[in-house]
C-alpha angles and dihedrals in degrees: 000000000000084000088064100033076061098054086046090059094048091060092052098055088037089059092039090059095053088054091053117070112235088020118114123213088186087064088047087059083045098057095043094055094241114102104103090052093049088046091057089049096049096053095059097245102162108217092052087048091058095036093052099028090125092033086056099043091056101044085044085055092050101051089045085059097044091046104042100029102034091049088086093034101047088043084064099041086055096047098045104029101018088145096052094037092051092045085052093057093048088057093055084050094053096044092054100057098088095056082053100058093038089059090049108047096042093113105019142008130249116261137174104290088056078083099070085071106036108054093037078063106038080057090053093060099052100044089050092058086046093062090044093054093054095039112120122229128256091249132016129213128215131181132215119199098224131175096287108018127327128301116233119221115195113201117188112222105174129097092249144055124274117223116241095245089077117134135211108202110205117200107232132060119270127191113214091260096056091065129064128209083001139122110220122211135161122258116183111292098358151021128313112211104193130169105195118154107024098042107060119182132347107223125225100266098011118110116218116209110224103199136237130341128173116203116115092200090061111104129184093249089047087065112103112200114189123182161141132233126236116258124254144145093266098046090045085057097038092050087046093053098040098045088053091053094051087045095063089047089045089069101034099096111252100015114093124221097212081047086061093045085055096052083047092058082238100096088093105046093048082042088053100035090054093052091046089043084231098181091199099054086041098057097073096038093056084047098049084045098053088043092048098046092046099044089036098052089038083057104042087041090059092042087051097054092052113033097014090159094041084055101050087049091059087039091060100044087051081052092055103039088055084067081075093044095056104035108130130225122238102047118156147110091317147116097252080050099059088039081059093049089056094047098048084050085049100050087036089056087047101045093047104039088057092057098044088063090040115124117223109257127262114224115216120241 
């Protein structure tokens, strides 16, 4: 039973990680010692499916639960202890690293030509989190300090239109008669502000002016603008191919799936889609997930046959490189620093415990 309430909770975190950008999912089945075994399984081959059919359904369940409940709750951590949960992850990093080395070296040792994988991917990683850094948003806010409060003015920078239930969450609380040519509803711990009926489609490239809203604490940066596309032939393909790109990645340790739908412009849109439950939105993304783990796994599992070393090298400069990926911002000689630094020796004596106790995988025939 605890065996299986584990494996639950490595497909929890599994599925936490591929909703966090920079984060690897790849690296969470690494730490927990049990990448090659989830490889084989998501290849299809049919004798680690039988042998792991319990193993799998609790770990699916798992990762249902992390994805699609996680979504809300890692969204506020983030927002509210981004220092101490990416520290946290670090740790688990940095714990991991041992069980890295002791998989990789159980038939033979690194030697110099392991080089040739590792830095080429620890570049990867970095220059990966570079771009991201510097990657611009989907839509852009400006205010406007007007007679009364500020003016909000909503531009759609995307490639595709954005449906008319989008909603721009404002951080302070506003009575009906502080906003103009506005609905008002509550969302969580503020104020909603959603124009629906009279407003129609943005259109990819047009700007839509909200109305007024008087509240001198409210800062562009402080806007949240969460949304969905509208569905078309070229967003349905474009979804397909992008999610099945991000699935591969969301199993190669150190490169994160969600990272690479950033980098597509889609990570929004699937973020948004899963939280709204949009079923159209959702259909090319479950198929891009189940391609691209498939594909992805068929193709790590035959790398790992042949050039297993060769593999692991690459593995751990991906590992390292994803330090870079999830440092946080803001550190400094602070409380929310120290709170950071507890939770890094906390992930790190997770991580590497779990991989201390850890048996040595067993390939199937």
């Amino acid at each position: 039973m605890l065996k299986n309430l584990l494996n639950t909770v490595y497909g929890a975190v599994f599925g936490i990680a591929n909703v966090i950008p920079g984060v690897s999912g790849g690296t969470m089945m690494v730490v927990f010692g049990i990448y090659d075994r989830l490889i084989e399984v998501l290849s299809f081959k049919l004798s680690a499916i039988k042998k792991n059919l319990v193993f799998l359904a609790f770990f699916g369940v798992g990762a249902a639960v992390g994805i699609l409940g996680f979504s809300f709750v890692i969204s506020w951590l983030f927002d509210n202890f981004a220092v101490a949960v990416n520290m946290f992850f670090m740790g688990l990093i940095a714990g991991s690293i041992p069980l890295i080395v002791r998989t990789a070296t159980v038939k033979e040792k690194f030697r110099p030509s392991c080089l040739l994988a590792f830095i080429p991917a620890l570049a990867l990683v970095v220059g990966m989190t570079v771009l991201d850094k510097n990657s611009a948003e989907n839509y852009s806010a400006e205010l406007d300090r007007v007679s009364g409060g500020y003016t909000v003015t909503l531009s759609n920078n995307g490639g595709y239109d954005i449906k008319s239930d989008w909603r721009l969450t404002v951080p302070t609380e506003l009575s009906e008669n502080e906003a103009v040519n506005c609905v008002i509803k509550s969302s969580g711990g503020g104020r909603t502000v959603l124009t629906g009926g009279d407003t129609g489609v943005i259109k990819a490239g047009e700007t839509l002016d909200i109305g007024l809203l008087t509240e001198s604490e409210i800062t562009a940066e402080s806007l949240e603008f969460s949304y969905t596309y509208k569905m078309n032939p070229l967003l349905f393909l474009t979804l397909l191919g992008g999610v099945t790109l991000a699935a591969v990645a969301m199993i190669i340790p150190g490169v994160s799936g969600s990272f690479v739908m950033v980098l597509l412009g889609i990570y929004s849109t699937v973020i948004g889609a899963i939280k709204s439950l949009d079923i159209l939105i959702l259909i090319p993304t479950a198929l891009g997930v189940v391609i691209g783990i498939v594909v992805g796994a068929k193709i790590i599992s035959a790398l790992l046959k042949k050039y297993s070393l060769m593999v692991y090298s690459a593995i751990l400069g991906l590992v390292i490189g994803s330090f870079y990926a999830v440092l946080p911002e803001g550190i400094g000689l602070n409380f929310e620093t120290l709170a950071g630094i507890i939770a890094l020796l906390a992930g790190a004596a997770v991580s590497y415990i779990c991989g201390k106790f850890a048996p040595q995988e067993e390939k199937s025939d």
